[in-house]
Backbone of each chain as ProteinMPNN parsed JSONL, in Angstrom:
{"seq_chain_A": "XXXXXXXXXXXXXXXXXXXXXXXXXXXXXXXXXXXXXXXXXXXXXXXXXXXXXXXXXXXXXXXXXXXXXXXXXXXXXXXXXXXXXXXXXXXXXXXXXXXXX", "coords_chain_A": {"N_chain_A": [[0.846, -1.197, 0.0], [0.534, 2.388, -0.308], [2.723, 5.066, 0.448], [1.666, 7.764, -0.022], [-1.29, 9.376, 0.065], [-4.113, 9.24, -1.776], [-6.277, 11.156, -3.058], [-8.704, 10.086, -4.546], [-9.163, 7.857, -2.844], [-9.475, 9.508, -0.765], [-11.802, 10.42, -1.053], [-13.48, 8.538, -1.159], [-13.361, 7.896, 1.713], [-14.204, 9.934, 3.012], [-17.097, 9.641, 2.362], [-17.904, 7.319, 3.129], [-16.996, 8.01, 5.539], [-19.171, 9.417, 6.971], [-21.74, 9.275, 8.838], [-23.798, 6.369, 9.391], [-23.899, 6.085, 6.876], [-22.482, 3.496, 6.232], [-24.216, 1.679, 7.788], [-26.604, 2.004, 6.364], [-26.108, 1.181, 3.541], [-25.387, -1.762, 4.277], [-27.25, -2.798, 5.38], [-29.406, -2.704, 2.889], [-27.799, -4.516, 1.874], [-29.15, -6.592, 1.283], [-30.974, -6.451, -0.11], [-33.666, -5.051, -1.872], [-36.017, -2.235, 0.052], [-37.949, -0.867, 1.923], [-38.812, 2.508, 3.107], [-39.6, 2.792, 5.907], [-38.97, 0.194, 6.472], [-36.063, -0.062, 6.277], [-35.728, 2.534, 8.65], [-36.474, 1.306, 10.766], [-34.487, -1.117, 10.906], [-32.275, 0.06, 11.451], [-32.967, 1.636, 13.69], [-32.522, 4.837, 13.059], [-33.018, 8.238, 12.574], [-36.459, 9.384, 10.852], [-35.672, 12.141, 9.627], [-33.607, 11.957, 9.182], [-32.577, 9.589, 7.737], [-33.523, 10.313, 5.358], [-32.525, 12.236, 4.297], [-29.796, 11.328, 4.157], [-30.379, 9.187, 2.373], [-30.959, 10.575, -0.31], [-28.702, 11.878, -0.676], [-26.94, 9.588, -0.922], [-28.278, 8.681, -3.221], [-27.977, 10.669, -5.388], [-25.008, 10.305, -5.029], [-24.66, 8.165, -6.802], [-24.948, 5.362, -5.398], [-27.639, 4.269, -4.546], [-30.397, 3.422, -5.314], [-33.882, 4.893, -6.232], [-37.068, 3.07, -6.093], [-40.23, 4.141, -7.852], [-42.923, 2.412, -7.345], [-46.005, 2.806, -9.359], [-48.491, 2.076, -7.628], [-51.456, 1.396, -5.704], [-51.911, 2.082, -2.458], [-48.965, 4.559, -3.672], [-45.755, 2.64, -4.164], [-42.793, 2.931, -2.639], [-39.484, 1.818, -3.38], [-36.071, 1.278, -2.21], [-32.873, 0.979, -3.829], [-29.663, -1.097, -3.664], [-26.946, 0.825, -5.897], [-24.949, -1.087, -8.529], [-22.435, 0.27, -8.465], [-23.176, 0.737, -5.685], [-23.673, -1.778, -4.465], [-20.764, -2.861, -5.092], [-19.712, -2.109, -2.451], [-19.79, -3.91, -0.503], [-17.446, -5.66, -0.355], [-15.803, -4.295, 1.538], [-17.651, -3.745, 3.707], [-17.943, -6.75, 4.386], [-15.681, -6.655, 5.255], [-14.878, -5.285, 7.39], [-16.731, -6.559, 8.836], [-16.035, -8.977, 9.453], [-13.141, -7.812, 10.998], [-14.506, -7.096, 13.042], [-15.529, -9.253, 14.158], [-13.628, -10.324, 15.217], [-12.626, -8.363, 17.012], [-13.764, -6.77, 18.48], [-15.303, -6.161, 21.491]], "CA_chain_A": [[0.0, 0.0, 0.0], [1.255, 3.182, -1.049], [2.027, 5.666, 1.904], [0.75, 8.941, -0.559], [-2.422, 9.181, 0.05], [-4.686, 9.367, -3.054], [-7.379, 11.931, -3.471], [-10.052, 9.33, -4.847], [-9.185, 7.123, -1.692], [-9.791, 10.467, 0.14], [-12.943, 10.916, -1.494], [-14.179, 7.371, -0.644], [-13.631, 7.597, 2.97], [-15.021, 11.035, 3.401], [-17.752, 9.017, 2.095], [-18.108, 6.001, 3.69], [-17.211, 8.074, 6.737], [-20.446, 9.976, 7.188], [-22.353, 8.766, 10.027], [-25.176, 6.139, 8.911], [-23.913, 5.248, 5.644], [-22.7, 2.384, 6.142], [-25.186, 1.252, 7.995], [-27.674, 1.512, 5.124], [-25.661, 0.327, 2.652], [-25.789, -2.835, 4.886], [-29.193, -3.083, 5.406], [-29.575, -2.868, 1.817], [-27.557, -5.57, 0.861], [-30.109, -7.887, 1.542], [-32.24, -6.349, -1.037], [-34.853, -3.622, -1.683], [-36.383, -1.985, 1.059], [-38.735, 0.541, 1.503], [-38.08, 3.585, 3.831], [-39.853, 2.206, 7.079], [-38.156, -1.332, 7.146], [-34.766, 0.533, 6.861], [-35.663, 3.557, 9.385], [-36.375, 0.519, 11.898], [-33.652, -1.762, 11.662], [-30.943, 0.674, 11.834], [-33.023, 2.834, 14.585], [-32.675, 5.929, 12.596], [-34.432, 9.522, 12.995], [-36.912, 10.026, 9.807], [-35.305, 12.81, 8.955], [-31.856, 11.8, 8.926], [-32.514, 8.736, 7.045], [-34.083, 10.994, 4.462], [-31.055, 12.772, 3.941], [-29.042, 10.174, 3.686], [-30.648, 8.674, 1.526], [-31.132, 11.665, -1.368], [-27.469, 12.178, -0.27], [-26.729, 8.12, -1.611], [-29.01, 8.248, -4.403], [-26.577, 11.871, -5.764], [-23.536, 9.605, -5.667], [-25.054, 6.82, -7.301], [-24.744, 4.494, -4.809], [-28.682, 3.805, -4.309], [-31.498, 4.087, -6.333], [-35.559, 4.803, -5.265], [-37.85, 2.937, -7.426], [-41.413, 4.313, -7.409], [-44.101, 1.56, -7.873], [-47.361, 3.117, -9.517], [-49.7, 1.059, -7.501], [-52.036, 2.041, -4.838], [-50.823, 3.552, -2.083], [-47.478, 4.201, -4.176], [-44.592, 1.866, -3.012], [-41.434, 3.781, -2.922], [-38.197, 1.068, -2.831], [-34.697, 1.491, -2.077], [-31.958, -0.435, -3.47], [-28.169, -0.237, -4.445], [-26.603, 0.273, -7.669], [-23.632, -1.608, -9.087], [-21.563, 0.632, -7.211], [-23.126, 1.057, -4.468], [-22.939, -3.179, -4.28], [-19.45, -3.031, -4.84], [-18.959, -1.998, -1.158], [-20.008, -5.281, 0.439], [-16.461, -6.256, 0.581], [-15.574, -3.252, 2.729], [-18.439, -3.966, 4.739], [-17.816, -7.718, 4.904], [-13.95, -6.701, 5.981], [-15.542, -4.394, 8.869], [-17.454, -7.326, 9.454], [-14.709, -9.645, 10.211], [-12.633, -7.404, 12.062], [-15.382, -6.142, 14.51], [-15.795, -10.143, 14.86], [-12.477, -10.738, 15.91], [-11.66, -7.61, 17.598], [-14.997, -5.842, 19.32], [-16.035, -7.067, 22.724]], "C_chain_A": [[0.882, 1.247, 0.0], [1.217, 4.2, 0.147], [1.485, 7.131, 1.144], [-0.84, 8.445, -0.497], [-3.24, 9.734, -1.179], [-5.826, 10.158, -3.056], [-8.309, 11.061, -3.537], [-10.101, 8.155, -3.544], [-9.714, 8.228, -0.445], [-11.309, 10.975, 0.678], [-13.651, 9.801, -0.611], [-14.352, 7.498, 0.958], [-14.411, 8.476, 3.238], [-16.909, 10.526, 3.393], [-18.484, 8.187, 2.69], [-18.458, 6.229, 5.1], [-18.58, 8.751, 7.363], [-21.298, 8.761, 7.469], [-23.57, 8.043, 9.048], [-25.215, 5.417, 7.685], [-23.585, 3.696, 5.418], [-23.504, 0.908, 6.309], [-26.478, 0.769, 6.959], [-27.572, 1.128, 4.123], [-25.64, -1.396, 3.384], [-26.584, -3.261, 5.167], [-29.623, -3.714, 3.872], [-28.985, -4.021, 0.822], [-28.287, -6.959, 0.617], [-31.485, -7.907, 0.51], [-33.017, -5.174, -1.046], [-35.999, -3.365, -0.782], [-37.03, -0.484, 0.848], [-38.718, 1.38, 2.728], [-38.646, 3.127, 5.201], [-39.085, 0.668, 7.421], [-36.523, -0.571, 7.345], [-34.81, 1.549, 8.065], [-35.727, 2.296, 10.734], [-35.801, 0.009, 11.874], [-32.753, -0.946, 12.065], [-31.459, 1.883, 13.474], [-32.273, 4.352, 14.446], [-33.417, 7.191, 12.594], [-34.829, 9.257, 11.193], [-36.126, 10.729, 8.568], [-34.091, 12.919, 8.345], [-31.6, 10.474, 7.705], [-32.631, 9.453, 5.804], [-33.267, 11.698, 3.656], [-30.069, 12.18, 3.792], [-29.447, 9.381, 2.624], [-30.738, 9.148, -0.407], [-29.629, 11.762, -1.954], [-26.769, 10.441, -1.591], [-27.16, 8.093, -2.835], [-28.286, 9.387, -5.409], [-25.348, 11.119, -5.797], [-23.394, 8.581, -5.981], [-24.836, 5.499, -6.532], [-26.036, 3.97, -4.35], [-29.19, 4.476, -5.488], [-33.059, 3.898, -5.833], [-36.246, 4.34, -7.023], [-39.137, 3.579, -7.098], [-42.43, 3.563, -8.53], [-45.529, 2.36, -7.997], [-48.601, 2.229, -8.773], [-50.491, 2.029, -6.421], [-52.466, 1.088, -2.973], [-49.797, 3.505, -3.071], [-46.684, 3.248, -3.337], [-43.271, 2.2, -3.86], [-40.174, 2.588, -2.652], [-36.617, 1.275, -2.704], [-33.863, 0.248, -2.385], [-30.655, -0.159, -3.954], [-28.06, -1.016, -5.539], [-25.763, -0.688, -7.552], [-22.777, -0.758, -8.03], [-21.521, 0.819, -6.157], [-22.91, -1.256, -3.56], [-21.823, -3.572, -4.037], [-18.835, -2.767, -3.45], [-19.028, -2.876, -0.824], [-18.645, -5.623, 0.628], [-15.626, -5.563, 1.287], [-16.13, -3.659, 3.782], [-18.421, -5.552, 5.519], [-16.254, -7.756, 6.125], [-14.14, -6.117, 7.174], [-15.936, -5.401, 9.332], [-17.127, -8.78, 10.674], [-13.681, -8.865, 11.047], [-13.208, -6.949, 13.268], [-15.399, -7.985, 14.971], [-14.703, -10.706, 15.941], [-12.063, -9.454, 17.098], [-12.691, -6.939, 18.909], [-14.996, -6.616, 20.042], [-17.664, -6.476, 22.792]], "O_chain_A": [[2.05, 1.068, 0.346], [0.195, 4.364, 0.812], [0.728, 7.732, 1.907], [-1.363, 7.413, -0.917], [-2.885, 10.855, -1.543], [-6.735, 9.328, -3.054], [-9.006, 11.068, -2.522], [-11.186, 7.606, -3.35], [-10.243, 7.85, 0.601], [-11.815, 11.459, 1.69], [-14.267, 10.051, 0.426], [-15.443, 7.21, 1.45], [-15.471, 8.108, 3.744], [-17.758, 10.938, 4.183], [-19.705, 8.325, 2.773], [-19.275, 5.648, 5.814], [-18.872, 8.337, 8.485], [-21.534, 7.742, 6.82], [-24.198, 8.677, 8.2], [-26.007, 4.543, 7.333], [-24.18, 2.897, 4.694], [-23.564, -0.164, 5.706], [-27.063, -0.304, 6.818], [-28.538, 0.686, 3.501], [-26.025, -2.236, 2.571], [-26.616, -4.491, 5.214], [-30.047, -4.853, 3.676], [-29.318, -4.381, -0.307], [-28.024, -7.98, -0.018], [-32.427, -8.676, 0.325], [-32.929, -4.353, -0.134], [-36.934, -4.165, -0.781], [-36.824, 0.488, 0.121], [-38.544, 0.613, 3.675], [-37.634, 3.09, 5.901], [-38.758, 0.245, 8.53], [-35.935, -0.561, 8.426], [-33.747, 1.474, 8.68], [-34.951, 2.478, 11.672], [-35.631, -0.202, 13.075], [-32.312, -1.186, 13.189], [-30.704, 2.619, 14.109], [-31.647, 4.924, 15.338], [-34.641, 7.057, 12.617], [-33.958, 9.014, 10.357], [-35.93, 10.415, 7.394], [-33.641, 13.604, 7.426], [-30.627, 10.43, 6.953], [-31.709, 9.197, 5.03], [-33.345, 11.729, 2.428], [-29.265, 12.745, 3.052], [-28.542, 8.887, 1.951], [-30.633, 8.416, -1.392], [-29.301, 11.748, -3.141], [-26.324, 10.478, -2.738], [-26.476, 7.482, -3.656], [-27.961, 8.838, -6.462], [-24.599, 11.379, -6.739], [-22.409, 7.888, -5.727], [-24.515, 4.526, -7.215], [-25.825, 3.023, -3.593], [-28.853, 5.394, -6.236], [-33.416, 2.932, -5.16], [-36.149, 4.74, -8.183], [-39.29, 3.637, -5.878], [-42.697, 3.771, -9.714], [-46.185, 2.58, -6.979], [-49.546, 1.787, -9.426], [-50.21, 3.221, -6.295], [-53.009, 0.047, -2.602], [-49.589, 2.362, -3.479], [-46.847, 3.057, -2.132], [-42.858, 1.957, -4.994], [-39.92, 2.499, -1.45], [-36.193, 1.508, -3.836], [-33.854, -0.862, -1.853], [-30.434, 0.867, -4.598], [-28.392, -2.099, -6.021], [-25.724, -1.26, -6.462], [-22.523, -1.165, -6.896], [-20.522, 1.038, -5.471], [-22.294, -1.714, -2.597], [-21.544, -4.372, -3.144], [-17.674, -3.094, -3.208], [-17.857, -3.173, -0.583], [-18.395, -5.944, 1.79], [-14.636, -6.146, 1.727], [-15.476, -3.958, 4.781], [-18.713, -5.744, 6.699], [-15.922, -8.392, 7.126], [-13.44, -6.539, 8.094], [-15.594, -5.497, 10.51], [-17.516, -9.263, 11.737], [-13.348, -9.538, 12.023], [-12.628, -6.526, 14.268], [-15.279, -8.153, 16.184], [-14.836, -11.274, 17.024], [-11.229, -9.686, 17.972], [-12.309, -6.707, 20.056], [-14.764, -7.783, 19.729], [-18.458, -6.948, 23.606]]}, "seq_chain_B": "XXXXXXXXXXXXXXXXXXXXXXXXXXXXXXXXXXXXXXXXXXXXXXXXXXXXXXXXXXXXXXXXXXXXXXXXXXXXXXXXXXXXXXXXXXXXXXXXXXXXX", "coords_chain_B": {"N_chain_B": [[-24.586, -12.612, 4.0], [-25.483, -11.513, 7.279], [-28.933, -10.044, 7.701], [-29.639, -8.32, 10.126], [-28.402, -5.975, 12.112], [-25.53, -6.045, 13.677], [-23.898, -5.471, 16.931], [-21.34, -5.585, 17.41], [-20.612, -4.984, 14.688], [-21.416, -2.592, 14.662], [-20.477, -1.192, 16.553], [-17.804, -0.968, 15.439], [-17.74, 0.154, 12.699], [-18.75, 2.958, 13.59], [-16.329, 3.521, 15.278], [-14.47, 3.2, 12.979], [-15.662, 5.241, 11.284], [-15.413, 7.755, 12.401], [-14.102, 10.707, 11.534], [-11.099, 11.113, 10.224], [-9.785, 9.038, 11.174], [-9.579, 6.915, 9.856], [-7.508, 7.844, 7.346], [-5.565, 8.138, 9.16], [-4.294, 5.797, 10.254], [-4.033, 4.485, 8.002], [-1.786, 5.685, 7.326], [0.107, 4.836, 8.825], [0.333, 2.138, 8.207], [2.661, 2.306, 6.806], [4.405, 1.685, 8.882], [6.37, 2.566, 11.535], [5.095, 6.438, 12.717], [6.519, 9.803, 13.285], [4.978, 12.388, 15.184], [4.737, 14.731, 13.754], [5.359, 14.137, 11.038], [3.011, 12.215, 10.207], [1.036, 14.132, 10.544], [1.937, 16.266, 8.485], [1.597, 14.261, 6.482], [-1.193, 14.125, 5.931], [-2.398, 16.248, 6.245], [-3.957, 17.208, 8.476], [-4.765, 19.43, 11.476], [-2.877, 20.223, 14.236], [-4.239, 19.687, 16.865], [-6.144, 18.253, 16.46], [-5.052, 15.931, 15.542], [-4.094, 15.331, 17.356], [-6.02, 14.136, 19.729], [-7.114, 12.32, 18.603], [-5.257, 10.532, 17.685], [-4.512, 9.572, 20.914], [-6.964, 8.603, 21.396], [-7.367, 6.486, 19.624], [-5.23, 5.092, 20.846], [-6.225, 4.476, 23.167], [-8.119, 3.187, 22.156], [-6.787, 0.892, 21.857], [-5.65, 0.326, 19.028], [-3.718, 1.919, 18.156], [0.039, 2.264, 19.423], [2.387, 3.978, 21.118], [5.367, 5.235, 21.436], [7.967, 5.725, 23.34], [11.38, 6.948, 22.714], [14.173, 7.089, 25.011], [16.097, 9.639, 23.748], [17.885, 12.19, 23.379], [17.127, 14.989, 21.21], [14.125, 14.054, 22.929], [12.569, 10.984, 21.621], [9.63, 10.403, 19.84], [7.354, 7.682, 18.622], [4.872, 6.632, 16.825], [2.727, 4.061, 16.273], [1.22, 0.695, 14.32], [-1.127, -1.488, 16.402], [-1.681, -5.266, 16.359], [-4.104, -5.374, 15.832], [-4.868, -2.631, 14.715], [-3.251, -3.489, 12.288], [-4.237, -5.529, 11.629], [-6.847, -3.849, 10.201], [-5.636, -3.71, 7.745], [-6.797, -5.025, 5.294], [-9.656, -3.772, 5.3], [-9.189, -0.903, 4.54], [-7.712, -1.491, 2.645], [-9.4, -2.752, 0.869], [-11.266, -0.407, 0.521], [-9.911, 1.324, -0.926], [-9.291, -0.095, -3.138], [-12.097, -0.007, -4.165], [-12.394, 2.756, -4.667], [-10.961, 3.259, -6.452], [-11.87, 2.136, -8.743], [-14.34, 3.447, -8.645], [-14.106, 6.393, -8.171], [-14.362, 9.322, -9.153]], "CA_chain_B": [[-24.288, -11.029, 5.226], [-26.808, -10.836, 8.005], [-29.795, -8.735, 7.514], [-29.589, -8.22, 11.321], [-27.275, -5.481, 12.71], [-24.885, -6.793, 14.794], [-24.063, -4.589, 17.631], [-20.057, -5.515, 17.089], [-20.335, -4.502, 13.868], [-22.263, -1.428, 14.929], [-19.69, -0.265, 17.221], [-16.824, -1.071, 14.583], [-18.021, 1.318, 11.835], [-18.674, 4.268, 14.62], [-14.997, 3.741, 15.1], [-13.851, 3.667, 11.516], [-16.462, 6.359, 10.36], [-14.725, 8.522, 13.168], [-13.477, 11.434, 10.658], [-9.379, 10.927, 10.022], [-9.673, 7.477, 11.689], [-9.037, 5.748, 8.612], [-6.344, 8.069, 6.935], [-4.375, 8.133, 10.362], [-4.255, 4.205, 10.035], [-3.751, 4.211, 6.464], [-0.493, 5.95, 7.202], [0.589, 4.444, 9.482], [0.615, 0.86, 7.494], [3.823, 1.947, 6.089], [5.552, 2.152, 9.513], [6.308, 3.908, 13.323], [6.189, 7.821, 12.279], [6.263, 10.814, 14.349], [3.603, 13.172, 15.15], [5.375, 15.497, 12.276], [5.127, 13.119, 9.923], [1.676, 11.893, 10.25], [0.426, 15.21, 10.537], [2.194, 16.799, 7.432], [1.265, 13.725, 5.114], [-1.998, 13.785, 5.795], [-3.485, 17.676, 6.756], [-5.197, 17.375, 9.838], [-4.663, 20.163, 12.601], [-2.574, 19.519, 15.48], [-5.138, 19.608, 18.256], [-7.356, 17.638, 16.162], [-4.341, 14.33, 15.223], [-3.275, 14.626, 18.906], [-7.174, 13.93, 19.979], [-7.288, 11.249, 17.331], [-4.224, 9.427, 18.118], [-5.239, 9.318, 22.07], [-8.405, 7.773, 21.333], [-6.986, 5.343, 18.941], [-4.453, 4.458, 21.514], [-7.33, 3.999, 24.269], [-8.984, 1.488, 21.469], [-5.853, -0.371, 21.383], [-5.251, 0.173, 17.457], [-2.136, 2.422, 17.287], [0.931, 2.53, 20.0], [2.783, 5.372, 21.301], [6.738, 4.715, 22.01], [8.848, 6.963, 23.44], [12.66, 6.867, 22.987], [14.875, 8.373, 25.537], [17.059, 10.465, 23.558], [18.103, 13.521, 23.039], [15.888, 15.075, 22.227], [13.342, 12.842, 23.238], [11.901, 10.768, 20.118], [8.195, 9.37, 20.383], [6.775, 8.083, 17.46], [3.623, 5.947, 17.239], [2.437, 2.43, 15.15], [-0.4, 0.455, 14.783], [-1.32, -2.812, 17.025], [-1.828, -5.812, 15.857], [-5.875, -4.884, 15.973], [-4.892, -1.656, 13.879], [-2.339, -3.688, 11.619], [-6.114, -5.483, 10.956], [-7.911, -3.487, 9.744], [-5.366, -2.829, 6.583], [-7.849, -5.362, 4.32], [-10.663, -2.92, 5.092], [-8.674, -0.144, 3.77], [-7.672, -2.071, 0.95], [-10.695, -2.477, -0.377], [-11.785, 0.807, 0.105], [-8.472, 1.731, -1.962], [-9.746, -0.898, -4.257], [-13.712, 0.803, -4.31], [-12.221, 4.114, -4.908], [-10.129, 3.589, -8.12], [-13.227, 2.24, -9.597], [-15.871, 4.018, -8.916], [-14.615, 7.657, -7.526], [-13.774, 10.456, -10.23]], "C_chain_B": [[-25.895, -11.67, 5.751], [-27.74, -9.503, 7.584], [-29.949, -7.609, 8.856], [-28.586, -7.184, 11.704], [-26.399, -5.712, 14.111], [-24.514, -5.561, 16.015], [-22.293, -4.468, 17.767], [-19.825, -4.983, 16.111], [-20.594, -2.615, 14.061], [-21.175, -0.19, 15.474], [-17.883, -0.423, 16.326], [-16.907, -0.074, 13.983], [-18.469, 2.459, 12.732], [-16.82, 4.369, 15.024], [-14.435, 3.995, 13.924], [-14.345, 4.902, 10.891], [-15.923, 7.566, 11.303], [-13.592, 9.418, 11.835], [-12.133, 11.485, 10.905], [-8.721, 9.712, 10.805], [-8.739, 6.759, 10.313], [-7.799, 6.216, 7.492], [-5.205, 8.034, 7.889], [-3.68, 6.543, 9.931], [-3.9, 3.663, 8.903], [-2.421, 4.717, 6.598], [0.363, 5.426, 7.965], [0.893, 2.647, 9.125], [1.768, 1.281, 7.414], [4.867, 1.709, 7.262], [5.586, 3.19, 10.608], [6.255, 5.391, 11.837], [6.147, 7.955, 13.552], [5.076, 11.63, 14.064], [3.992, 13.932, 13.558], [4.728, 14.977, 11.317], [3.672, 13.005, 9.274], [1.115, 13.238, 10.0], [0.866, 16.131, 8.984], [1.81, 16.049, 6.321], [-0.623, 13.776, 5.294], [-3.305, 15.325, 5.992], [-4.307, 17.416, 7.143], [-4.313, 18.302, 10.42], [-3.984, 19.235, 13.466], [-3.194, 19.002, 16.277], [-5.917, 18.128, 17.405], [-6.607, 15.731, 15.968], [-3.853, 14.655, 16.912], [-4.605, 14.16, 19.551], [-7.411, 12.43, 19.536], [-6.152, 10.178, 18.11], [-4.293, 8.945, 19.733], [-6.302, 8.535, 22.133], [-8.021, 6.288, 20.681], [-5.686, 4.658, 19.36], [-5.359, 3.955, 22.586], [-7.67, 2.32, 23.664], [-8.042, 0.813, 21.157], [-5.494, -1.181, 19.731], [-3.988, 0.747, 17.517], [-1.597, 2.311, 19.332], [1.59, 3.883, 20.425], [4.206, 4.876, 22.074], [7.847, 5.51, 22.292], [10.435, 6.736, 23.945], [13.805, 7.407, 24.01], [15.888, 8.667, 24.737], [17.188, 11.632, 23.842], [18.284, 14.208, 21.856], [14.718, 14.174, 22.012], [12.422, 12.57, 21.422], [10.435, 10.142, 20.652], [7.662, 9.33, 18.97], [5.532, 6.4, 17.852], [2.984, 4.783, 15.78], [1.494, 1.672, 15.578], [-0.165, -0.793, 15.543], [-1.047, -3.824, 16.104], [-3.173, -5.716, 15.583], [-5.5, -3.88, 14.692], [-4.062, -2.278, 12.951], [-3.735, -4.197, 10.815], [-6.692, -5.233, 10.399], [-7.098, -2.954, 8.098], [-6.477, -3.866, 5.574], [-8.904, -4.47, 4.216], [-10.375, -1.662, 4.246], [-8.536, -0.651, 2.606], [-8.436, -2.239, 0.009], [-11.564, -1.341, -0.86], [-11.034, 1.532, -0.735], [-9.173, 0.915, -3.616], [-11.079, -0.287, -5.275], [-13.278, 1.847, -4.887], [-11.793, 4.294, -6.522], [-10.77, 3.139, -8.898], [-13.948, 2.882, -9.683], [-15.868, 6.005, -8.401], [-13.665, 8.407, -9.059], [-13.23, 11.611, -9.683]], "O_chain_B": [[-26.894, -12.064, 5.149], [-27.389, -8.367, 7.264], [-30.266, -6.425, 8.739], [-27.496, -7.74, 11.566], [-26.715, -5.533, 15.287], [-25.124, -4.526, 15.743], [-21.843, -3.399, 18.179], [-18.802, -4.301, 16.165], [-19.933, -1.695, 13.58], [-21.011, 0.987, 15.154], [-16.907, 0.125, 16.839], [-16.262, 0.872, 14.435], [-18.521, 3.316, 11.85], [-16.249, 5.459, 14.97], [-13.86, 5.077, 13.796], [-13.661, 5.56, 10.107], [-16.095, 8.621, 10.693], [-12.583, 8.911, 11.344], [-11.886, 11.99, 12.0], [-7.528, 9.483, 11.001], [-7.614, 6.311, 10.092], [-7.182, 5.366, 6.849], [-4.04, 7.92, 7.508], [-2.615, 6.396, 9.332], [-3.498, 2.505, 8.782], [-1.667, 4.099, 5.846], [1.548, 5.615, 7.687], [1.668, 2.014, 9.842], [2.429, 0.535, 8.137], [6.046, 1.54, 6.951], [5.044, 4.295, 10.636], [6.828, 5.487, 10.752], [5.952, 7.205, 14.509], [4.367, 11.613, 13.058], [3.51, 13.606, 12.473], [3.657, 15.349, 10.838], [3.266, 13.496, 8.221], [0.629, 13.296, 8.871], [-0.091, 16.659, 8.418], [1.623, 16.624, 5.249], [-1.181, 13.219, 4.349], [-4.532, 15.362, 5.901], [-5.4, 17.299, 6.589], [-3.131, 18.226, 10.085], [-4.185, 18.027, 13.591], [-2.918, 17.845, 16.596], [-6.12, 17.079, 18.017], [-7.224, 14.68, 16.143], [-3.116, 13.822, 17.439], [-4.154, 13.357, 20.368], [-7.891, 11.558, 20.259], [-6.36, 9.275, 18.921], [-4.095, 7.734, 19.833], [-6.443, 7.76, 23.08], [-8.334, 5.201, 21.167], [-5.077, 3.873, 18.632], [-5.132, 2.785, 22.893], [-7.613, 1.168, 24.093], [-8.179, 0.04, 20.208], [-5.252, -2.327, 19.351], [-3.077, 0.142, 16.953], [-2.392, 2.287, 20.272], [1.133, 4.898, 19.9], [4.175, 4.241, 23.128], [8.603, 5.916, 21.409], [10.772, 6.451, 25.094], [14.379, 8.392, 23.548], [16.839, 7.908, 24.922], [16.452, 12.116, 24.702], [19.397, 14.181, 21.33], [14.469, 13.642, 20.93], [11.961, 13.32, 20.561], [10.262, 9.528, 21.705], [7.491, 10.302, 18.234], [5.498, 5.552, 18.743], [2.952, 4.991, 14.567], [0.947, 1.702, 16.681], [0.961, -1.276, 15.423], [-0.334, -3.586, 15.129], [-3.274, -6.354, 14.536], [-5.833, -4.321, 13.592], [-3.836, -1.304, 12.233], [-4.248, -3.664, 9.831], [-7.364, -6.066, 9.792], [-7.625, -2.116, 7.366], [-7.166, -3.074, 4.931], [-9.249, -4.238, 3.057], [-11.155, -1.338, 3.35], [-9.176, -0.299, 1.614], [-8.361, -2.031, -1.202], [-12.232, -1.175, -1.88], [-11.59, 2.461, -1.32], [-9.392, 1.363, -4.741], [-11.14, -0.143, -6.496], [-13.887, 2.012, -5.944], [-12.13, 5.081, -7.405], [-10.525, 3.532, -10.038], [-14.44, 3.113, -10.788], [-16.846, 6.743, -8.281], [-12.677, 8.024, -9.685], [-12.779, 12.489, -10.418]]}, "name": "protein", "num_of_chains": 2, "seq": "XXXXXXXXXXXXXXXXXXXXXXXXXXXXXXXXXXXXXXXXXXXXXXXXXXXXXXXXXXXXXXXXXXXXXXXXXXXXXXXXXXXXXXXXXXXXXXXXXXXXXXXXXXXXXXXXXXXXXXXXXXXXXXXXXXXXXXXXXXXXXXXXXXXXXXXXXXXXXXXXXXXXXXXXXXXXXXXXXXXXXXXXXXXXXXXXXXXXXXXXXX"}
């Protein structure tokens, strides 16, 4: 690993690091979800989810489908790139197993 | 992946998403520095990498080793916990040069 640090590696964390995101990128990898099943597992405010989410869907890393039916049904799910994190999130996943008490 | 949020994982990513967590640690792969060091490759504020590096000596990721010379040397390296977590980085190194512009 290179010790200059790279701008687009800079970008990513700035990214990643904002509170929440990862969280819902993890939620989401399980599939499309519609804004109440995610606001409850992660125990999220409304409003914050909301913003996060607009926020995700601007750097292509989610996308909202909206089903014409009745009521509408609004879904959340990630793109291609926003998929491509899982093995970030799996590597978090394994070190919190080994390391967190 | 669990659909479930784990509560290890939970408190993992609140550590990593900790703003200059993950470039501190990223520089510190290559090797002990000094405060200097760290702090000039990476532009963070003093107050703000001496805060940082305290905390992430509490969580038993980075070291702090102080030489007696003259004049006194102290320079600081990661655990074996913080040596850890370089796959997570890596892939976010990996994520980035794909998908960030």
């Amino acid at each position: 690993m290179d010790t200059l640090i790279c701008p687009k590696f800079e970008k990513a964390m700035d990214l990643i690091n904002k509170r929440w995101v990862g969280m819902i990128v993890y939620q989401l990898l399980s599939g499309p979800q519609r804004f109440c099943t995610i606001e409850g597992s992660i125990g999220i405010s409304g409003r914050v989810l909301s913003e996060r989410l607009k926020e995700l869907e601007q750097e292509g890393i989610i996308k909202r489908d909206v089903f014409p039916e009745t009521p509408v049904r609004i879904e959340y799910s990630l793109t291609e790139k926003g998929m491509d994190l899982e093995p970030i999130l799996k590597q978090i996943e394994i070190w919190s197993q080994h390391w967190m008490k």
